[in-house]
Steps between C-alpha positions, in 0.01 A plus 500: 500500500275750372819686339571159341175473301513826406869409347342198312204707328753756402734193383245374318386817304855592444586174328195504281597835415831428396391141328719386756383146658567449889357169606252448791779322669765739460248791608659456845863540447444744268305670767809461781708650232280827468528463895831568500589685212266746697675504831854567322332797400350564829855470629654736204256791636660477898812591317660875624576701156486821670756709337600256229474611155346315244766309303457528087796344393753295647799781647775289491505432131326795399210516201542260221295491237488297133539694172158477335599254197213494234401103437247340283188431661327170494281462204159432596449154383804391763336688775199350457592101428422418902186730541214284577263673353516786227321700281633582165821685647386546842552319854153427625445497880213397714271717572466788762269638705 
């Protein structure tokens, strides 16, 4: 249990962080999922990869990669129309510590 509460003070400084709102009631299941998200990990890490090489690019089709086509960019008035708050041509974010 004491894992658990120390999942639900991180939870909750994560989502004010990241102006992301987690309600009191879905603290738990939010909580489970961190749970388990973890032990996949955990289980990732018993893996054997002795002597396997680290795989860049997928071998059977070989590298592909785009042509770098010059585009216009978004003007700054369209990037800008769902900021919640701005300053004259700037995004403005909470603050940090």
């Amino acid at each position: 249990m004491d894992g658990k509460l120390d999942l639900k003070s991180w939870l909750r400084k994560a989502s004010r962080l990241s102006l992301i709102r987690v309600d009191v009631e879905s603290e738990e299941n939010v909580v489970k999922d961190f749970l388990r998200i973890i032990e996949f990990f955990n289980q990732l890490r018993e893996v054997n990869v002795e002597g396997v090489e680290p795989l860049f690019m997928n071998p059977v089709s070989g590298y592909v990669a785009r042509d770098d086509v010059p585009i216009e960019c978004l003007k700054v008035e369209d990037a800008l129309l769902n900021v919640k708050e701005k300053v004259d041509t700037y995004v403005k974010g909470p603050r940090t510590l």
